[in-house]
C-alpha positions as CSV (number, residue, x, y, z in Angstrom):
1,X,94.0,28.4,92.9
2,X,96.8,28.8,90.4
3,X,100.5,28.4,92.3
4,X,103.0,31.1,92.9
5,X,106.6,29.3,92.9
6,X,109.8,32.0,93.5
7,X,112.8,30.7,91.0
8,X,115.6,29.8,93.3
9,X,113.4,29.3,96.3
10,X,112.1,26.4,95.6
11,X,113.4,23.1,93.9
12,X,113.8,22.5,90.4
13,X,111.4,19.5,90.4
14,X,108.8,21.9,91.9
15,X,109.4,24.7,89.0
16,X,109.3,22.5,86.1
17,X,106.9,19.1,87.0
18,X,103.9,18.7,85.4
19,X,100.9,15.9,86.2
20,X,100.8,13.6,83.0
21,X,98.1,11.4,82.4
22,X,98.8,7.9,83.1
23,X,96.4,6.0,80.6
24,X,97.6,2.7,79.6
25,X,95.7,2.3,76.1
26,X,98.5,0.2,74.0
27,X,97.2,-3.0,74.1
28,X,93.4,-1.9,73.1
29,X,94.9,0.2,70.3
30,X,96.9,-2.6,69.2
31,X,93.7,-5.2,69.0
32,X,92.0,-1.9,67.3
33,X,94.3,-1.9,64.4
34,X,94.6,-5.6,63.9
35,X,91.1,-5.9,63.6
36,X,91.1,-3.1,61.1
37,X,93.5,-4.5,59.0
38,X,91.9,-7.9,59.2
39,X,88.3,-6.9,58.4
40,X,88.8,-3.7,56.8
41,X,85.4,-2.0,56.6
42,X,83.5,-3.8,58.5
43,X,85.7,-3.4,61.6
44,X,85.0,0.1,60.8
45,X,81.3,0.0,60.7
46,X,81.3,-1.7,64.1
47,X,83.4,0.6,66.1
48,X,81.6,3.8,64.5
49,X,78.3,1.4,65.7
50,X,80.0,1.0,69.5
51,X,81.8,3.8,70.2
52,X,79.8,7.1,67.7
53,X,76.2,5.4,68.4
54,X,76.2,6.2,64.8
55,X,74.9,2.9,61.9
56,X,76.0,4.0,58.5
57,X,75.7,3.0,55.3
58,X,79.0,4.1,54.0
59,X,81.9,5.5,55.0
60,X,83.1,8.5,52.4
61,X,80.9,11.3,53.0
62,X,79.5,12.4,49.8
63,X,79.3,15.6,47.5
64,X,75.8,16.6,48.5
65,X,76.7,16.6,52.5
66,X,79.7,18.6,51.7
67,X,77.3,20.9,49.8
68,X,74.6,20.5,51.8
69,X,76.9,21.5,54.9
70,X,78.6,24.5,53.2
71,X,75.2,26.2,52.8
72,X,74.4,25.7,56.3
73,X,76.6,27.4,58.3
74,X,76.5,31.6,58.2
75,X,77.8,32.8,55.2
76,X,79.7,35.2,57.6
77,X,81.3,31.7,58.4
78,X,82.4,30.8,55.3
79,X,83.9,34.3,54.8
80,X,85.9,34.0,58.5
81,X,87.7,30.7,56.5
82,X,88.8,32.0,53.8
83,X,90.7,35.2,55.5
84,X,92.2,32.3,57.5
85,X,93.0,30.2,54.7
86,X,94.5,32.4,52.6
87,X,96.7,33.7,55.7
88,X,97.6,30.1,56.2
89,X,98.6,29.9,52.5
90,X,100.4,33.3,52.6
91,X,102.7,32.0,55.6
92,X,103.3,28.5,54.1
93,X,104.0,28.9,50.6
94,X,107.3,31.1,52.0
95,X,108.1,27.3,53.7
96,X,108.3,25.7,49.4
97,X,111.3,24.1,49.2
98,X,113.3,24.1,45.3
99,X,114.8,21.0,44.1
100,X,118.5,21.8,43.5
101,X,121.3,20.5,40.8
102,X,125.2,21.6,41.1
103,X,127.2,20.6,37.5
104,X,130.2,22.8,38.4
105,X,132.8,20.2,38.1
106,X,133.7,18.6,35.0
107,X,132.0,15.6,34.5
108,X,130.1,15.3,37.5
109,X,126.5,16.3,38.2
110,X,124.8,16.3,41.8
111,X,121.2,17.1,42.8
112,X,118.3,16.8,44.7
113,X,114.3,16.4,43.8
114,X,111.7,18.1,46.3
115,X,108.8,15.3,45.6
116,X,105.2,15.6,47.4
117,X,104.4,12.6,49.3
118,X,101.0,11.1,46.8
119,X,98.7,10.8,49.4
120,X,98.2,12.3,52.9
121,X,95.8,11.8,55.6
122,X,94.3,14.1,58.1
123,X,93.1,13.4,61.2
124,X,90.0,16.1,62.3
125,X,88.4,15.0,66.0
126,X,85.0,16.0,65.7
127,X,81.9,15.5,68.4
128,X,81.7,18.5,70.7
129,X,86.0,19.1,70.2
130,X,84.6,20.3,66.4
131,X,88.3,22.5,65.2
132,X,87.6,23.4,61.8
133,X,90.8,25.2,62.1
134,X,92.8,22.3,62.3
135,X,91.6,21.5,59.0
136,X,93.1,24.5,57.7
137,X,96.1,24.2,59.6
138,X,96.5,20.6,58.2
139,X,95.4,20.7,54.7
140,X,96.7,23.7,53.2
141,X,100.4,22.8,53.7
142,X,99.5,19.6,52.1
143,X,98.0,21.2,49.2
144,X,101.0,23.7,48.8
145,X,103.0,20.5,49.1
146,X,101.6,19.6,45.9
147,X,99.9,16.3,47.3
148,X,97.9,14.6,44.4
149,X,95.3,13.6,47.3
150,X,94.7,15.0,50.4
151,X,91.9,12.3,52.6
152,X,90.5,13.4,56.1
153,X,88.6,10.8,58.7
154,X,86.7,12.9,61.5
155,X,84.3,10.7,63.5
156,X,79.8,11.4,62.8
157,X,77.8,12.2,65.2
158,X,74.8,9.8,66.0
159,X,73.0,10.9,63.2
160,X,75.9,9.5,61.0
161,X,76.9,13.3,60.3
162,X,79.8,14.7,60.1
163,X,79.1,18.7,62.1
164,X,79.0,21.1,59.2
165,X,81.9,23.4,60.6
166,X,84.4,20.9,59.6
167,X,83.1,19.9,56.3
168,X,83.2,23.9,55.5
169,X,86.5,23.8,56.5
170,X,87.5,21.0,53.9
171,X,85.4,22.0,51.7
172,X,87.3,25.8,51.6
173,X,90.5,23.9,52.1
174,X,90.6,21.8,49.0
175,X,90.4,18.4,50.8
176,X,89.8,15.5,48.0
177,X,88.3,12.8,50.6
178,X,86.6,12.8,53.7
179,X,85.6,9.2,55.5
180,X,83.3,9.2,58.6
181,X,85.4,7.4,61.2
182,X,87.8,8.4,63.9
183,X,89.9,7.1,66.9
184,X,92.3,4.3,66.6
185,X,90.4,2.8,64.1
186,X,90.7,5.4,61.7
187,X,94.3,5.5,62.3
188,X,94.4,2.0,60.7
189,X,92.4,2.2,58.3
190,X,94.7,5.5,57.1
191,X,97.8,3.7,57.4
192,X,97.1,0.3,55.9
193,X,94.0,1.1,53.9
194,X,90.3,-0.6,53.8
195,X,88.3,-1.4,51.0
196,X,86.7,2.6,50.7
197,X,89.9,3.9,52.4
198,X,93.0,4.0,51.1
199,X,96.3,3.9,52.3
200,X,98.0,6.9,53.1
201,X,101.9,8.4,53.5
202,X,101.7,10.4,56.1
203,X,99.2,10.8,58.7
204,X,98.6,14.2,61.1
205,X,96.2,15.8,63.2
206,X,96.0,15.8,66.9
207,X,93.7,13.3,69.1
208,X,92.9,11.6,72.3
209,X,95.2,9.5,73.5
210,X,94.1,6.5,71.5
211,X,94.5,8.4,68.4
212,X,98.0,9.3,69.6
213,X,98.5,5.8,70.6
214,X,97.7,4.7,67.0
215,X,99.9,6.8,65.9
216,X,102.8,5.6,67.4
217,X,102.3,2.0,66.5
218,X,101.5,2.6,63.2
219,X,105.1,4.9,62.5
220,X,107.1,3.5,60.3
221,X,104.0,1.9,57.9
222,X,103.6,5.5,57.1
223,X,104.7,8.6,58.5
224,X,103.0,10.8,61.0
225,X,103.3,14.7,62.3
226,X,104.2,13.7,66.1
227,X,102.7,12.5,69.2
228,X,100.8,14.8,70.5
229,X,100.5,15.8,73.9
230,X,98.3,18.3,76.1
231,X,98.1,21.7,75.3
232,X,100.4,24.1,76.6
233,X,100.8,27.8,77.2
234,X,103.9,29.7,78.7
235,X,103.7,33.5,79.3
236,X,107.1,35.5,79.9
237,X,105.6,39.1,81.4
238,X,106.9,42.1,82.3
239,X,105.5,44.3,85.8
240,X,103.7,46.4,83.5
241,X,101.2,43.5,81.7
242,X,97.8,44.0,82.0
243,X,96.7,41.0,84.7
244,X,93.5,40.4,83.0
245,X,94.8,39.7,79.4
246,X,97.7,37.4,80.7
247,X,94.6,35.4,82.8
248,X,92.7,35.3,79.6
249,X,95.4,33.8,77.8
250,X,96.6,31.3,80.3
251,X,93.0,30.1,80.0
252,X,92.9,30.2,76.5
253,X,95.0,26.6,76.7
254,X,93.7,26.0,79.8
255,X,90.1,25.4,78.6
256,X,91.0,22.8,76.1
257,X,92.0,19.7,78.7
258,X,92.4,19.0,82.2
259,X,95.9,18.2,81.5
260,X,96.7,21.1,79.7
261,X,99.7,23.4,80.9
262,X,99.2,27.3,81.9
263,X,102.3,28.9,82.7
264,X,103.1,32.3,83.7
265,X,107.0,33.5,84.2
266,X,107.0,36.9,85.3
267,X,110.1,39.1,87.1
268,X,106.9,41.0,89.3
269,X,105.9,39.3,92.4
270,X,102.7,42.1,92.2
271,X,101.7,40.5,88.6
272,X,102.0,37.2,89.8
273,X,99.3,38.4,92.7
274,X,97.1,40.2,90.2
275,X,97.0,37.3,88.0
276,X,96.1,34.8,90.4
277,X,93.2,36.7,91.9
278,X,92.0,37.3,88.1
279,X,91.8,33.8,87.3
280,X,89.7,33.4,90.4
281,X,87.3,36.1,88.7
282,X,87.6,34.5,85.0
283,X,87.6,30.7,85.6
284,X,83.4,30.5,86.7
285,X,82.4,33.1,83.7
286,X,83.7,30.3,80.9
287,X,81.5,27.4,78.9
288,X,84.4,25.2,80.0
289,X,84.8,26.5,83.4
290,X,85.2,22.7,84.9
291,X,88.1,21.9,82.7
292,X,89.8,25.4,82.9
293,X,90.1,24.8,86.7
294,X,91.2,21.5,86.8
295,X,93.8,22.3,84.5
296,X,94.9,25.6,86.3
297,X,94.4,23.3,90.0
298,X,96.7,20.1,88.1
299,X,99.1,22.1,85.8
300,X,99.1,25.6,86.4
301,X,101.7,27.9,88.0
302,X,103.3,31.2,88.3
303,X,106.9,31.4,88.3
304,X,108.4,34.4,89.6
305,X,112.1,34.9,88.4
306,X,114.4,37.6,89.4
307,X,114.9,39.1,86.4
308,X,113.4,38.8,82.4
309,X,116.7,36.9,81.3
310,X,115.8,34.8,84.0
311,X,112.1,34.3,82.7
312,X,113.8,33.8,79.3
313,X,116.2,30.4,80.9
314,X,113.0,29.3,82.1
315,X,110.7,29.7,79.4
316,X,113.8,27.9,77.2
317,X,113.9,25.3,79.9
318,X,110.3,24.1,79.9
319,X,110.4,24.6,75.7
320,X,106.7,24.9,75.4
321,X,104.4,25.2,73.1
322,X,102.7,28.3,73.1
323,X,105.2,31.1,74.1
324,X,103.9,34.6,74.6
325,X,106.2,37.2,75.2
326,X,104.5,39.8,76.3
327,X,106.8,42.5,77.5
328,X,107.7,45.9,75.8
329,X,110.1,45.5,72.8
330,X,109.7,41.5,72.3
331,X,112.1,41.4,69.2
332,X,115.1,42.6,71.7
333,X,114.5,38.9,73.4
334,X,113.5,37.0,70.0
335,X,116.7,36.0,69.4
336,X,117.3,34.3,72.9
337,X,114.1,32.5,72.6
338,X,116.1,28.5,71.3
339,X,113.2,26.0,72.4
340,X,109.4,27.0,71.7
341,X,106.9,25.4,68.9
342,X,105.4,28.8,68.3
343,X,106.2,32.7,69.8
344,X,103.6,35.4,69.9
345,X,105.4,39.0,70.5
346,X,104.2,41.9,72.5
347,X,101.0,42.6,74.7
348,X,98.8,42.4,71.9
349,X,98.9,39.2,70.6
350,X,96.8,36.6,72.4
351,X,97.8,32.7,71.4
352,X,94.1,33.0,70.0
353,X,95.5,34.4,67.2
354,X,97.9,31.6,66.3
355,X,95.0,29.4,66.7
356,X,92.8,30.4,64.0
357,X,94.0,33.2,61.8
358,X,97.1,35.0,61.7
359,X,98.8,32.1,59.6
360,X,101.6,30.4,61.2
361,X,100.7,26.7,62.0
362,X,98.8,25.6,65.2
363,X,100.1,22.0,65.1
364,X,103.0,22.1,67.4
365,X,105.4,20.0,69.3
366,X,104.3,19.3,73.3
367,X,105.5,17.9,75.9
368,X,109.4,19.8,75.7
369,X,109.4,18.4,72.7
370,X,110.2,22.0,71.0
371,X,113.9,21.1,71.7
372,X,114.4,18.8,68.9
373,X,110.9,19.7,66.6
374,X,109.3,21.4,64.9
375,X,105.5,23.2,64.1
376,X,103.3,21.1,61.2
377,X,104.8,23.0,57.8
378,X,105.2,22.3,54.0
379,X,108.0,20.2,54.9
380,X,105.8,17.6,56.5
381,X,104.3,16.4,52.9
382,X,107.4,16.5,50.7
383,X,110.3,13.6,50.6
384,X,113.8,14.7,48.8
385,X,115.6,12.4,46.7
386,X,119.2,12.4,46.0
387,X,120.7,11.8,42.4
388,X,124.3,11.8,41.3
389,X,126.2,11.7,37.7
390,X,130.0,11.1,37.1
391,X,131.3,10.5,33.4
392,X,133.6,7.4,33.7
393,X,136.6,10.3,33.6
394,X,135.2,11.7,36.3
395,X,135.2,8.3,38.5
396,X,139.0,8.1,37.6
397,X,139.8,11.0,39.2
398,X,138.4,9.7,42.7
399,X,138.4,5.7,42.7
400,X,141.4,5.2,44.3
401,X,140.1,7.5,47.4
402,X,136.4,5.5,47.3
403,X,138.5,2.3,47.2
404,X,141.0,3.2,49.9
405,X,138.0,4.4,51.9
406,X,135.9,1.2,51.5
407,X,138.8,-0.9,52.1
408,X,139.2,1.1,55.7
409,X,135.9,-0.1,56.8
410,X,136.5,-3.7,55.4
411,X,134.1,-3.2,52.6
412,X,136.0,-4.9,49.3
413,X,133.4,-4.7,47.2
414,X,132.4,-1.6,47.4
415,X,136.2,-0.6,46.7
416,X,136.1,-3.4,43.8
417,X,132.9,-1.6,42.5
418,X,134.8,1.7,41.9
419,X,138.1,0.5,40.9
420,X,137.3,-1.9,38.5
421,X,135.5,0.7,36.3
422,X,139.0,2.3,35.9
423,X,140.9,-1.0,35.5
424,X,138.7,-1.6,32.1
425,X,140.7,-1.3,29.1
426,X,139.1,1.5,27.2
């Protein structure tokens, strides 16, 4: 049963600990991704063979599966995507960034070039965790981005198959490659490329922990979203919330992992009870009923606080990454809302929402993380480069100061390199 902790009465540590996994995968990751980068595809083939079940005979998945996929699934399916995706696009193409240039000084021109990264890569888990919404959330930005090529790994089933919901998904999401292979291994072979898959910029997508692992040891080859933690939800109520929905949408995370977070900060002692008893009556009616209630058992809690500016320095405090507010007037607290990855206002608008369709992007920062970060966007696949102009007038004007200023931090020839332009006889 879910925990009901009183703000003030209890200790800090109590209100804002969580149960992290403590899974110790760097050194397997790290033989992963050297044998990758030593055998390239053949590595590949062998971990699909140990850890899918799955013996193919190559690795890109072709035209006619993607085809033969899209025809398969309901039709009704298909439609579902594209109300997303164009949502998804609607929201994201707001996030373009221009390239800029500023020539209002004699002699001097400045600017800055908004470039695509030229190739990204997008990490899909497949299996029975099948999100073909993460390959809208992932690929879309990318393709607004203006990335020449967009390539996606997702691991097969046994049958070498990649599950039709996902290939829909790329299919309706413009994705240019898709590679059978996922974990670690296709981590590597994204980031320092194979002989069928090639390297990439920037990898994101969510994934287990050796996926996340990978991810980390890989930065700095290329770039990646984040590291990626369990799911999280955080609920700021008010007395007069309906206890089932707030249940429902505490297990709307909770369902997803054992170490997901399900939060509820409420300033109603008598919400606090009804929700508790309602997740008692939800939990055994879900598919996932097992996970739900080890998460709720390991990570869940209801926080009562004295007052909703209370709730608010709590909910700011813990900087999740699903935050509902769902009390009356939710754009009176918006503003006082400074750490969350993504906010869903008023009492009718589940997380759900977020997830699949509304628009706004579902890959978000974990972990308190959504102090410093920020949700996947456009931004994510675009570098800026820097230029800048002077006439040889326009260096005169300022070569004494660059000099003087180099000289300061014991740098001679960088002052040499301005001032000697002006010492030239012209």
């Amino acid at each position: 049963m879910i925990k009901i902790l009183k703000y003030g009465e209890v200790a800090n540590e109590d209100i804002f600990a969580r149960t992290v996994p403590e899974i110790n995968v760097e050194d397997i990751v790290s033989d992963i991704i050297a044998n990758v980068r030593a055998k390239g595809d053949q590595a590949l083939f062998e971990y699909c063979e140990k850890f899918d079940k799955a013996s193919l005979d190559c690795l890109q998945v072709s035209a006619e599966e993607i085809k033969e996929a899209v025809n398969s699934v309901e039709p009704k399916f298909i439609q579902i995507l594209e109300k997303a995706a164009a949502n998804i696009r609607k929201f994201h193409e707001k996030q373009v960034r221009n390239s800029f240039i500023i020539n209002d000084e004699n002699g001097i021109v400045l600017g800055q070039k908004v470039i695509p990264v030229d190739r990204a890569g997008l990490y899909v888990p497949g299996g029975t965790a099948a999100y073909p919404s993460t390959v809208l959330m992932d690929a879309i930005p990318a393709k607004i981005a203006g990335c020449p090529e967009v390539v996606m790994v997702t691991p097969p089933n046994k049958d070498g198959k990649i599950n039709p919901v996902i290939l829909a998904a790329a299919y309706v999401a413009g994705v240019d490659k898709i590679f059978k292979v996922g974990g670690a291994q296709a981590i590597a072979a994204l980031a320092y490329g194979t002989e069928t898959i090639p390297k990439v910029d920037k990898i994101v997508g969510p994934g287990n922990a050796f996926v996340a692992e990978a991810k980390k040891q890989v930065f700095g080859t290329v770039s990646i979203d984040m590291i990626a933690g369990p799911s999280e939800i955080l609920i700021v109520a008010d007395g007069t919330t309906n206890p089932s929905h707030a249940a429902a949408d505490l297990l709307s995370q909770a369902e997803h992992d054992k170490m997901a977070s399900a939060v509820l900060v409420t300033d109603s002692y008598n919400l606090a009870k009804a929700v508790q008893a309602e997740l008692e009556v939800q939990i055994p009616q879900l598919s996932r009923s097992e996970i739900a209630r080890a998460s709720i058992d390991n990570n869940g809690k209801i926080i009562v606080a004295e007052n909703l500016k209370s709730a608010i320095e709590i909910a700011n405090e813990i900087a999740p990454e699903h935050l509902e507010l769902c009390v009356d007037n939710p754009f009176d607290w918006l503003d006082s809302i400074r750490h969350a990855g993504s906010v869903f206002m008023g009492k009718n608008c589940p997380e759900a929402l977020g997830d699949y369709f509304a628009g706004p992007n579902h890959t978000l920062p974990t972990s308190g993380t959504a102090k410093f970060s920020s949700p996947l966007s456009v931004d994510d696949f675009v570098k800026k480069t820097q230029y800048t102009y002077y006439t040889k007038d326009a260096l005169s004007r300022v070569a004494e100061d660059v000099g003087y200023f180099a000289t300061l931090e014991g740098l001679t020839a960088h002052a040499k390199s301005a001032v000697i332009r002006t010492e030239e006889k012209k």
